[in-house]
Backbone bond lengths (Angstrom), bond angles and torsions (degrees), N, CA, C in turn:
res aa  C-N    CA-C-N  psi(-1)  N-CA   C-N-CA  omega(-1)  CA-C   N-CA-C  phi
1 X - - - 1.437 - - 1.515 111.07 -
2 X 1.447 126.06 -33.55 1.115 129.21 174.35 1.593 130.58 -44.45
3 X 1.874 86.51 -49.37 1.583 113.65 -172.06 1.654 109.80 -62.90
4 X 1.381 106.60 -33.35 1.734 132.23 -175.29 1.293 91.98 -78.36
5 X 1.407 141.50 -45.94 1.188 136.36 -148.45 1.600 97.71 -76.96
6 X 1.423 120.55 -50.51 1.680 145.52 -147.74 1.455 94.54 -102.68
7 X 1.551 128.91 -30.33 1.528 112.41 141.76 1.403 154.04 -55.84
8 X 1.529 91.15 -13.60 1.722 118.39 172.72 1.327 119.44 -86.11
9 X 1.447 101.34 -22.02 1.640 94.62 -176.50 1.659 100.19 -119.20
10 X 1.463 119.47 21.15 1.286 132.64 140.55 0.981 114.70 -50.22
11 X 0.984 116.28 -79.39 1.880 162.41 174.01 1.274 96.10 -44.37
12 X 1.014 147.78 -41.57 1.597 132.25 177.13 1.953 114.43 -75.01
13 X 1.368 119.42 -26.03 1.557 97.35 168.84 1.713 119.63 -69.67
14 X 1.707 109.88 -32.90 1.179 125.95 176.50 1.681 117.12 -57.68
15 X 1.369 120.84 -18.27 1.321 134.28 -167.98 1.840 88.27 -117.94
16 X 0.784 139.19 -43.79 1.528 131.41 158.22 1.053 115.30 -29.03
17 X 1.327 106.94 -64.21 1.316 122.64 -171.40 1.667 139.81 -69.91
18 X 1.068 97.64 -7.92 1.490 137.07 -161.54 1.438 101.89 -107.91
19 X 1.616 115.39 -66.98 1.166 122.49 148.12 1.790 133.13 -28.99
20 X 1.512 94.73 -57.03 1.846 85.47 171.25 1.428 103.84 -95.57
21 X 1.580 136.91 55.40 0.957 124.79 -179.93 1.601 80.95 -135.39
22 X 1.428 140.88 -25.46 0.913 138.38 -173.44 1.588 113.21 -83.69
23 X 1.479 114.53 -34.22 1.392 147.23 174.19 1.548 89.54 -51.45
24 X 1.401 116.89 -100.74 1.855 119.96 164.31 1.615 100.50 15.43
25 X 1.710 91.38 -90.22 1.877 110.50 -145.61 1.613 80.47 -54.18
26 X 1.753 127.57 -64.36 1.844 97.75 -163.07 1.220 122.11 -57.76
27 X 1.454 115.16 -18.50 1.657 100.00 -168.97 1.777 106.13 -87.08
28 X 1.680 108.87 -8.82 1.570 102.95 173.67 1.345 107.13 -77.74
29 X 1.704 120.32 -19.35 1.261 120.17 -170.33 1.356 109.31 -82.25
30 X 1.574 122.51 -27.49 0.884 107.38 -167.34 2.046 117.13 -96.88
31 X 1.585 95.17 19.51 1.245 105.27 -153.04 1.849 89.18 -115.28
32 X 1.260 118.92 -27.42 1.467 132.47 168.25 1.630 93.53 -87.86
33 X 1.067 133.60 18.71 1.367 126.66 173.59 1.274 107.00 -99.21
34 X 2.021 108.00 -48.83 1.459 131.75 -165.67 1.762 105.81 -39.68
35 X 1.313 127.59 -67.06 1.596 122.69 168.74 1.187 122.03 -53.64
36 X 1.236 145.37 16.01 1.512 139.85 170.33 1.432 87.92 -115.42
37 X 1.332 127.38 -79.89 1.532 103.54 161.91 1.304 137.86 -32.25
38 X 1.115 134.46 -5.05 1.297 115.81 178.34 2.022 94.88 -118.68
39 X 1.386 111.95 1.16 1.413 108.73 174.11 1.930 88.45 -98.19
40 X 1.189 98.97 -16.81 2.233 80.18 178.08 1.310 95.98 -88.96
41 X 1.259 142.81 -9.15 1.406 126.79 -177.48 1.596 102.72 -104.08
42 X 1.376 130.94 -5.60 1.259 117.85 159.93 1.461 99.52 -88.93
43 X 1.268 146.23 -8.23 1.631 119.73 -167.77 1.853 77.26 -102.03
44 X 0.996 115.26 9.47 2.033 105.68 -172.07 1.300 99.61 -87.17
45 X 1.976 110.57 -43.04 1.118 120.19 -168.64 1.665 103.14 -74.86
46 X 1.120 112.48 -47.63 1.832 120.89 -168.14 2.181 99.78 -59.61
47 X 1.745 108.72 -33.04 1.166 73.89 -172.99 1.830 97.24 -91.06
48 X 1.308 124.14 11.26 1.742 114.90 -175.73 1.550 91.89 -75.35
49 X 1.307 117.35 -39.38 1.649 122.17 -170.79 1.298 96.90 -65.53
50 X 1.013 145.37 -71.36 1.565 154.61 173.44 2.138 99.25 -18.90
51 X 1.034 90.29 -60.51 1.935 110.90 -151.91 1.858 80.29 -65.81
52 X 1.515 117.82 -43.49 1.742 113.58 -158.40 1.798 86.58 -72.82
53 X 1.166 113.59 -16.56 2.302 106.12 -150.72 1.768 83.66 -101.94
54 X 1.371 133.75 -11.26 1.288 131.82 157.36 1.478 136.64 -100.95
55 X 1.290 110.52 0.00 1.456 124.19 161.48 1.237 101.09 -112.98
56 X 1.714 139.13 -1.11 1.075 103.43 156.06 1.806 125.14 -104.14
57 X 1.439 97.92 12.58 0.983 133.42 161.98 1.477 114.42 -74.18
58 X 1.122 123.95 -52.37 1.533 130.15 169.05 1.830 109.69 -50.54
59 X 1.169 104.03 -73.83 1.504 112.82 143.98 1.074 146.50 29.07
60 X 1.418 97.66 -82.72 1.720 123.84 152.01 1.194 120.73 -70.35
61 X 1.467 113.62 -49.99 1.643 97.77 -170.70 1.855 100.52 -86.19
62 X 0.856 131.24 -24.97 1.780 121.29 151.34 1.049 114.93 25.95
63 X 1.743 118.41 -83.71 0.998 140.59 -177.95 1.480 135.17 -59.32
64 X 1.583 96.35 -35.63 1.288 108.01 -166.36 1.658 90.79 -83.67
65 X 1.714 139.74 -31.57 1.211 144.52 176.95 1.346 116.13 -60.72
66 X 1.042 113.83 -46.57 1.468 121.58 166.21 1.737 130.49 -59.56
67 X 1.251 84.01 -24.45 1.851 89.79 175.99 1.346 90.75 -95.71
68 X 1.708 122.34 -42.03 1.705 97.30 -174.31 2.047 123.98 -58.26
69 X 1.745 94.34 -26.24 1.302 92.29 176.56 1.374 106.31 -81.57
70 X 1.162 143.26 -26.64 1.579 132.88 -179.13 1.786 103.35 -71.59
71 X 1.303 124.03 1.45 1.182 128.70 -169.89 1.623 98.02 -98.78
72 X 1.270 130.87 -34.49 0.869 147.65 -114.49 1.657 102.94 -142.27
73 X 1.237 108.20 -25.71 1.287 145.05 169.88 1.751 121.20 -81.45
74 X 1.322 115.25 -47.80 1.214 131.94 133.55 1.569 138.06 -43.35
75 X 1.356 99.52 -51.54 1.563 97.12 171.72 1.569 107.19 -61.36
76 X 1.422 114.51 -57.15 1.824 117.86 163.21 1.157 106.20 -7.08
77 X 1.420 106.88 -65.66 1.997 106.40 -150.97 1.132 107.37 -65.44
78 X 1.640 125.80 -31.22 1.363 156.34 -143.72 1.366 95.54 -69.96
79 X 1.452 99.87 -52.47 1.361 117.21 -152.64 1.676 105.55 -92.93
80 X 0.955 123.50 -37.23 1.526 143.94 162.63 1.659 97.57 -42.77
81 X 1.349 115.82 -80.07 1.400 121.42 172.57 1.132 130.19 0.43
82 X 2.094 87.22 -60.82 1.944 100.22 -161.11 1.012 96.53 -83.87
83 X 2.030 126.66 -33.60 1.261 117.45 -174.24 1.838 112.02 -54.54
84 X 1.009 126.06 -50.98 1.606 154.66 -147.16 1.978 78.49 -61.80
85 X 1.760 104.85 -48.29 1.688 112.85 -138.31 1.829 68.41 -72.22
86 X 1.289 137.28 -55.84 1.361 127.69 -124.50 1.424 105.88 -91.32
């Protein structure tokens, strides 16, 4: 039991060590990560800016589409009418 006992606390700098050696490599990984993330969150932001400058683009002309089809919509009936009358 001794030999088991005094092998365990062998075994614990080697598992320390191993342990903050793994600690290291993720936090370098996650630190060579930081610029690819922060270039995907500017193309995230560039296309939200993009998506807001084309719906508010949509937006505007809205209105003006809707009257061209009610314009257009009218001529229809117009034409329906004379056919129906003749």
């Amino acid at each position: 039991m001794i030999g088991g006992a005094m092998f365990d606390v062998f075994a614990v700098p080697g598992q320390l060590t191993a342990v903050a050696r793994r600690v290291v490599v993720s936090t370098w990984e996650a630190v060579e990560a930081v610029p690819k993330i922060a270039a995907a969150l500017d193309d995230v932001r560039s296309t939200l800016k993009h998506s807001e400058r084309l719906a508010t683009f949509a937006a505007g002309e809205l209105p003006e589409i809707v009257y061209q089809l009610e314009e257009i919509k009218a001529r229809l009936e117009k034409l329906e009418t004379r056919t129906e009358a003749s």
